[in-house]
N, C-alpha and C positions, 0 to 999 in steps of 0.2 A: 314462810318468806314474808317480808316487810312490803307492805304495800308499797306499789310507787308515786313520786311527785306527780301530783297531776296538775297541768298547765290548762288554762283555759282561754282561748282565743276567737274573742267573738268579732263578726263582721260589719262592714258597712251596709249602708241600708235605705239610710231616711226610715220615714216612720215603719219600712218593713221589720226595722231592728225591733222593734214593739214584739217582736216573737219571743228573743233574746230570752224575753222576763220568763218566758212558758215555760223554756228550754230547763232555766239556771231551777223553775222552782219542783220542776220534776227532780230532777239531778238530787237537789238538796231533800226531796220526801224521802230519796233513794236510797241518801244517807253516803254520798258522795259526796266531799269536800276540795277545796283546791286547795295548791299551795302558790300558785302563780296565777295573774290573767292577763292581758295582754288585749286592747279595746282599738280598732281605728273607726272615727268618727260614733257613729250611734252606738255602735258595739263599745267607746270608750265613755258612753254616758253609762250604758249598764255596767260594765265593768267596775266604775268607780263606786255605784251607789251598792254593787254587791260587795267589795270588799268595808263599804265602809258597816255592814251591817243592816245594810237596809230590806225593807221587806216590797222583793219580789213584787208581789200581787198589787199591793199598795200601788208602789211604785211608779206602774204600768196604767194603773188606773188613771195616777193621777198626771200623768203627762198626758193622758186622751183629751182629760174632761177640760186642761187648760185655755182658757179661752185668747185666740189666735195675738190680743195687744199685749198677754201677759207676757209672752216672749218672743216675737218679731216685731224689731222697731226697721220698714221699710226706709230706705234712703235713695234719692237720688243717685242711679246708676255711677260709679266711678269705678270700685274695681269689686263691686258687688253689690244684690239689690240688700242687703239683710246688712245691719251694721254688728249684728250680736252682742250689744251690750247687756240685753234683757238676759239672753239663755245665760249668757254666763252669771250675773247676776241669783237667777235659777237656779244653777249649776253650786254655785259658792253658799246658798241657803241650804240646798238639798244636802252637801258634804260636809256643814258644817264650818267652813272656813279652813277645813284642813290642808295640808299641805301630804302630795303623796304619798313621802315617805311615815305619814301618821297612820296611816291605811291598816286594817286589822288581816289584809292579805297584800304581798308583797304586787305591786302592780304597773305596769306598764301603757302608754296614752302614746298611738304613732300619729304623726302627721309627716309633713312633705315639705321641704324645702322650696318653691317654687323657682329660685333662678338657675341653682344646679341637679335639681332633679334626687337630691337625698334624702334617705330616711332621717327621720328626726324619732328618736326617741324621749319622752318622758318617764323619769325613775323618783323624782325628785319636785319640788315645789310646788306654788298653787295650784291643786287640783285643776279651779276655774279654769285657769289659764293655758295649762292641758288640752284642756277640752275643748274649749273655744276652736283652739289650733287644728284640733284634729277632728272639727267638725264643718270645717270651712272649707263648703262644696264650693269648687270653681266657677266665678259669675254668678253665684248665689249668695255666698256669705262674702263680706271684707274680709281677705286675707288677713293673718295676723302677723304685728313686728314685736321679733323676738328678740333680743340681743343679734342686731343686726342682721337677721334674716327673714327674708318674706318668706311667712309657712300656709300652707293649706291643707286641704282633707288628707286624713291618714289613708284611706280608702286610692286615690293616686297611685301607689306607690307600692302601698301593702295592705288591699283591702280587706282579708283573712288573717292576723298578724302570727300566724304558727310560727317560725323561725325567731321571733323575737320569743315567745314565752319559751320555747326549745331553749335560747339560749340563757332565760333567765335559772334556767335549773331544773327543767322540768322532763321527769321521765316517760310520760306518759302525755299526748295533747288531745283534749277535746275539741275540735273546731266548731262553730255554729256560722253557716251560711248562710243569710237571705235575700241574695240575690239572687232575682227569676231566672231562667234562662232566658234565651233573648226572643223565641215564638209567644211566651207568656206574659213579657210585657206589656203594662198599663200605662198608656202615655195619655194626662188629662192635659196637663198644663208646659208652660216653656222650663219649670222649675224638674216635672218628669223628664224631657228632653234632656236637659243637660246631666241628671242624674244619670237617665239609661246609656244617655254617650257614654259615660264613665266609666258604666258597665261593661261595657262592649270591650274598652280599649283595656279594661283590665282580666277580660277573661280565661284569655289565654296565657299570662304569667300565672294566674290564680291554678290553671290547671295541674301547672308542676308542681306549686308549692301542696297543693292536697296529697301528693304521695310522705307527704314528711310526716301529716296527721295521723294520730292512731286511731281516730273514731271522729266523722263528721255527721253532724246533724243540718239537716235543709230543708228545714219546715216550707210548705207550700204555700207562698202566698206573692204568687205571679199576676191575680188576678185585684194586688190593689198595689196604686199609684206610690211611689216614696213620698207623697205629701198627707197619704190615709190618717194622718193623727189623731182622726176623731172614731178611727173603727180599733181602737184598742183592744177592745175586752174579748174582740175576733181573732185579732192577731194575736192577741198573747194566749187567747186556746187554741191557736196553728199551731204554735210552738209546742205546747203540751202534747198535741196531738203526734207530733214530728214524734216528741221524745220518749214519750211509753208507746212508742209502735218499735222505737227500738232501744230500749232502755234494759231490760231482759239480757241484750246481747253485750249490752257496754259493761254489763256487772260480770255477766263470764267473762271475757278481757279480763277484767281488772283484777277477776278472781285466780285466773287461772295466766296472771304476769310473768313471765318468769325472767327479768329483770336486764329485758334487753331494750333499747331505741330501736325504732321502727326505722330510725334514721343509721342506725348502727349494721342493725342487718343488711339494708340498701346497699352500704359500702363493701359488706363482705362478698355479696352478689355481684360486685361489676366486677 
């Protein structure tokens, strides 16, 4: 039997998404490939830089070592302290200049509508721009204006984005979670505060949507802050650590498919 599409859907985070890198570069030793990914907020920075080819390890390192003016230009509070001109800047060096549908894996960037509460999909144009969108934590970064809508963190809405890769065609979903639970959080700064709010108030949609995953990964790393950016090369061996403790069992899955949705079966059960 034909292996199946396998979708990859990684999570919001702030610097926890720094795991991401561990996750994706066990996966690929594995010899596990995607055919979809599906990224909201930091999980759509990894997302992008893996479909375009990029190396993992590298990656990871080198958003640690960044020194904090290369990509926060702080502003005067209006409707956030971070204007993001720099990361997307960042964003648009690191991908090249491409546009998503140039992407070497087909790819998906969620963010959040902020006046009616709807998912915003990217399938299509400036990666940058993408990602800007879908990494504009509430009261932290300036929202973005998109063809007339104010957007914010993908993370909102759809912080795990499995339902989006499921629908791009994908038979099989990988999830990667790094958000703590909420006894494990690290609150240093007002920028943790408003991220763990986020957490809170997403947890319990997130809980339904994990029965759609066919295999999640939830690397431990409760005990550092979503602003950690400078503890990389720890977080991105969480990640590792998460995924060869269970990486054994994800390849039985996958070996032993037999060419049904996890979402498929759920329907035949009710």
């Amino acid at each position: 039997m034909s292996r199946p599409k396998i979708g990859l859907a990684l999570g919001s985070g702030g610097a926890r998404g720094i795991a991401h890198f561990g996750v994706v570069k066990v996966l690929q030793e594995a010899g596990i490939s995607f055919d979809f990914i599906a990224g909201s907020s930091m999980g759509s920075i990894v997302g992008v830089l893996l479909a375009n080819g990029a190396d993992m390890d590298l990656c990871g390192k080198l958003i640690g070592q960044l020194k904090v003016p290369n990509w926060i230009d702080l502003s005067m509070p209006k409707k956030g302290f971070i204007q993001g001109v720099r990361i997307k800047e960042l964003i648009r060096l690191l991908t090249h200049e491409k546009n998503l549908e140039q992407l070497e894996i087909p790819t998906a960037v969620v963010a959040t509508d902020l006046q009616n509460g709807e998912r915003v999909i990217f399938t299509e144009g400036p990666i940058d721009e993408a990602v800007r969108a879908s990494i504009s934590i509430p009261g932290v970064f300036e929202p973005v204006y998109h063809q007339g809508r104010i957007l914010t963190d993908g993370g909102v809405i759809d912080r795990v984005p499995i339902s989006v890769v499921r629908d791009m065609g994908a038979d099989f979903v990988i999830a990667v979670d790094v958000i703590p639970r909420v006894h494990e959080a690290k609150i240093e700064n007002i920028f943790d505060v408003m991220t763990q709010t986020l957490s809170i108030m997403q947890r319990e949609i997130l809980s339904q949507q994990m029965l759609t995953a066919d295999f999640l990964f939830h690397p431990h790393v409760g005990d550092f802050s979503a602003t950690s950016f400078r503890k990389s090369e720890v977080l991105i061996e969480r990640g590792r650590v998460e995924a060869e403790k269970h990486i054994t069992q994800l390849k039985n899955l996958l070996m032993h498919w037999q060419g049904e949705r996890i979402s498929d079966a759920l329907e035949k059960m009710e």
